[in-house]
Backbone as CSV, one residue per row, in Angstrom:
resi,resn,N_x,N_y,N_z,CA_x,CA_y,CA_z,C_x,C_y,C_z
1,UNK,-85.267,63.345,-38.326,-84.524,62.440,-37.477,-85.485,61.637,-36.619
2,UNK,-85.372,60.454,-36.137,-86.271,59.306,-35.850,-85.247,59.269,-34.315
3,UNK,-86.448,59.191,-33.645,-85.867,58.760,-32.325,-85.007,57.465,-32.087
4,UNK,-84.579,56.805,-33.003,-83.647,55.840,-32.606,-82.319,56.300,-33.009
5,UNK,-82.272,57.087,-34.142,-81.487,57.837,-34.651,-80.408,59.149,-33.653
6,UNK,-81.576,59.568,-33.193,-81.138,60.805,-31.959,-80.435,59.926,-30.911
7,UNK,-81.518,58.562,-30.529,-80.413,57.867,-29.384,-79.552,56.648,-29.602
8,UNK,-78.938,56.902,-30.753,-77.605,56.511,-31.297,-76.613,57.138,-31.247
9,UNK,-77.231,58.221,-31.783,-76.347,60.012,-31.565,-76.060,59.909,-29.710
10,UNK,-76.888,60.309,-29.101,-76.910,60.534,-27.858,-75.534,59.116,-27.113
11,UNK,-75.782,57.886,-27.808,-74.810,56.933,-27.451,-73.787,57.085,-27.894
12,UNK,-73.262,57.318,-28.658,-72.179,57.660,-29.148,-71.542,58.445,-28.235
13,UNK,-72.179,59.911,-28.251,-71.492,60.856,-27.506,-71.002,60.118,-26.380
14,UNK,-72.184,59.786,-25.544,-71.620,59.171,-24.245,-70.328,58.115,-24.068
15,UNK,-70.399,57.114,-25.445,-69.164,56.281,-25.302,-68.053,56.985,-25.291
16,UNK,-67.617,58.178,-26.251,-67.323,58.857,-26.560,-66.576,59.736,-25.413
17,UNK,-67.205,60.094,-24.319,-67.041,61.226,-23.180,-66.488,59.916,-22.411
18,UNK,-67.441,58.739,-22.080,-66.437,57.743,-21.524,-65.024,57.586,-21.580
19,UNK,-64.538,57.446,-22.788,-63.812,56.910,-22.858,-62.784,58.083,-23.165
20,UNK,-62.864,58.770,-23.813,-61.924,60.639,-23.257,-61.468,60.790,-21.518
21,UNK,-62.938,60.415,-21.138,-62.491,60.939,-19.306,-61.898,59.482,-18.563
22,UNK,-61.716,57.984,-19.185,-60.796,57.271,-18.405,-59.824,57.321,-19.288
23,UNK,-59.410,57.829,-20.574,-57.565,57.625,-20.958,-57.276,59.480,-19.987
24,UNK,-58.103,60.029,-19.852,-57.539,61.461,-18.614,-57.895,61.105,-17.196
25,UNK,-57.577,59.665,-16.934,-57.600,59.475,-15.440,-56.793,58.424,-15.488
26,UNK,-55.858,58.186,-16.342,-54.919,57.036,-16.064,-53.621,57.695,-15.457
27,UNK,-53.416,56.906,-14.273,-52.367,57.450,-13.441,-50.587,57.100,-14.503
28,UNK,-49.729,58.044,-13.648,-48.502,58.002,-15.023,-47.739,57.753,-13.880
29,UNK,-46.607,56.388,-13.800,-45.567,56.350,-12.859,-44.481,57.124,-13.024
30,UNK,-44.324,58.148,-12.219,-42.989,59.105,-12.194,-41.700,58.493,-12.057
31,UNK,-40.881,58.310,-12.889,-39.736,57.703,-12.538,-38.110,58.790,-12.171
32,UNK,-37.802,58.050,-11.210,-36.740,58.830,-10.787,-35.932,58.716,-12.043
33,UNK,-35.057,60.306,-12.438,-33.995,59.598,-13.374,-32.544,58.838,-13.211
34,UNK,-32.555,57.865,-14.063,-31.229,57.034,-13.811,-29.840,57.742,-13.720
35,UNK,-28.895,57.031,-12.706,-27.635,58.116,-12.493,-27.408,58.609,-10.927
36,UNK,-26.596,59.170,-10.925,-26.168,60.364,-9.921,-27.410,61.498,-9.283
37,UNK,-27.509,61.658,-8.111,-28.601,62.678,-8.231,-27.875,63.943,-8.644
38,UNK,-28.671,64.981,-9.304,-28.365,66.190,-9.522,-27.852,67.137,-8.228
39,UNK,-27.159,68.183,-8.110,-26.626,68.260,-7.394,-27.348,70.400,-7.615
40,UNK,-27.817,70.642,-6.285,-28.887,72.092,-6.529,-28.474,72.373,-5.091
41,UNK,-27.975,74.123,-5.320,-28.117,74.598,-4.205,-28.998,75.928,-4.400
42,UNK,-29.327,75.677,-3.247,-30.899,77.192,-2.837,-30.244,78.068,-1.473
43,UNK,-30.255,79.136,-2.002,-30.375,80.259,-1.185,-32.067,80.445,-0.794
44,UNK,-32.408,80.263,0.715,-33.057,80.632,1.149,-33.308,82.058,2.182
45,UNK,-34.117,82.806,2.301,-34.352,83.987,3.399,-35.192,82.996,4.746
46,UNK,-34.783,83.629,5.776,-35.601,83.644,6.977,-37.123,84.153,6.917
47,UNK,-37.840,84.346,6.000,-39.404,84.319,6.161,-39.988,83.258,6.272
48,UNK,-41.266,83.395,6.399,-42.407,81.637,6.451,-42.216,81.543,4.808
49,UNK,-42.436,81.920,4.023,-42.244,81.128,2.693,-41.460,80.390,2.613
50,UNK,-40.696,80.692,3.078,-39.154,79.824,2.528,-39.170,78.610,3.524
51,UNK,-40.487,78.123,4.374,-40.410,76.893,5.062,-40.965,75.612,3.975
52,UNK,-41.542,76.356,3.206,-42.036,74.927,2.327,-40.568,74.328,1.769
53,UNK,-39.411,75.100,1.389,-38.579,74.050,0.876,-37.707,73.548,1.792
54,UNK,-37.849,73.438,2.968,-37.365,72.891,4.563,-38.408,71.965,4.490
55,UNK,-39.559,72.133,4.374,-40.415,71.104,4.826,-40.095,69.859,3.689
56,UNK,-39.801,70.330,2.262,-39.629,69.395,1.296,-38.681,68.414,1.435
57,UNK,-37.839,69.316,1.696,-35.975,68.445,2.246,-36.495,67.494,3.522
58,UNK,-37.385,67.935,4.249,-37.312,67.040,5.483,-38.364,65.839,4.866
59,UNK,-39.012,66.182,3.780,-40.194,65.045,3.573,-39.076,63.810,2.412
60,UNK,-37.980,64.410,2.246,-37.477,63.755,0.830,-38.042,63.948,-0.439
61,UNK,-38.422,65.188,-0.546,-39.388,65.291,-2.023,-38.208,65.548,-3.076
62,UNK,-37.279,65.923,-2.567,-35.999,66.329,-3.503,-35.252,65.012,-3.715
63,UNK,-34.610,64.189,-2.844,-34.551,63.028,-2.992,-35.125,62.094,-4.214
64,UNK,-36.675,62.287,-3.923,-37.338,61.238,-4.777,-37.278,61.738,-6.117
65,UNK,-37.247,63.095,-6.408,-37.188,64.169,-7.909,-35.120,63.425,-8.570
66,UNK,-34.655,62.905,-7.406,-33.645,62.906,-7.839,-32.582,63.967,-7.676
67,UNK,-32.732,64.730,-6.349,-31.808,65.880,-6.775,-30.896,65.880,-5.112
68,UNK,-30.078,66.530,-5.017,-29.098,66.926,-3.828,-29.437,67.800,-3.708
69,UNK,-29.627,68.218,-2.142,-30.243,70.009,-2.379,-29.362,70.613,-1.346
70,UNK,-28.390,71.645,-1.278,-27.854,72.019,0.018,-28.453,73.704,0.153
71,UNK,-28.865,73.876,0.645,-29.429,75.167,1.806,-28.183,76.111,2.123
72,UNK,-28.402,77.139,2.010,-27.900,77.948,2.448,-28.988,79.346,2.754
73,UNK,-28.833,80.248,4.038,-29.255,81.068,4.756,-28.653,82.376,4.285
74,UNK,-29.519,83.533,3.951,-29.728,85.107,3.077,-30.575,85.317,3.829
75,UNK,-29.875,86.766,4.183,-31.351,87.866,5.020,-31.980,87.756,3.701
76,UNK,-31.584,87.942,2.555,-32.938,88.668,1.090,-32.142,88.041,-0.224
77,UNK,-33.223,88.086,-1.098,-32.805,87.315,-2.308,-31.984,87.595,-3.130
């Protein structure tokens, strides 16, 4: 193998890894689905875990997923 040979090889690869690692960095627009939102109810407990899906409802993350979420309060699961 002739050194121009090896760094042909060597180019390749690299175009190669280029272009693998920007089609795995292209951002994907999430789309809400069309319609009615879905309609989800959660039994939650009074521990700190159960604040992340309070915090979600208050951020609208359920909203934007498309969904209705009503809460309801359980000492346990």
């Amino acid at each position: 193998m002739t050194i121009n040979s090896r760094r042909l090889d060597l180019l390749k690869v690299l175009l190669l890894f280029v272009i693998l690692a920007s089609w795995g960095c292209q951002s994907g627009v999430e789309r809400v689905p069309a319609g009615p939102p879905i309609k989800l109810s959660l039994a939650v407990s009074p521990a700190t875990y159960s604040g992340l899906i309070a915090i979600a409802d208050e951020k609208g993350y359920f909203k934007d997923a498309g969904l209705e979420v009503s809460q309801s309060l359980h000492p346990s699961g």
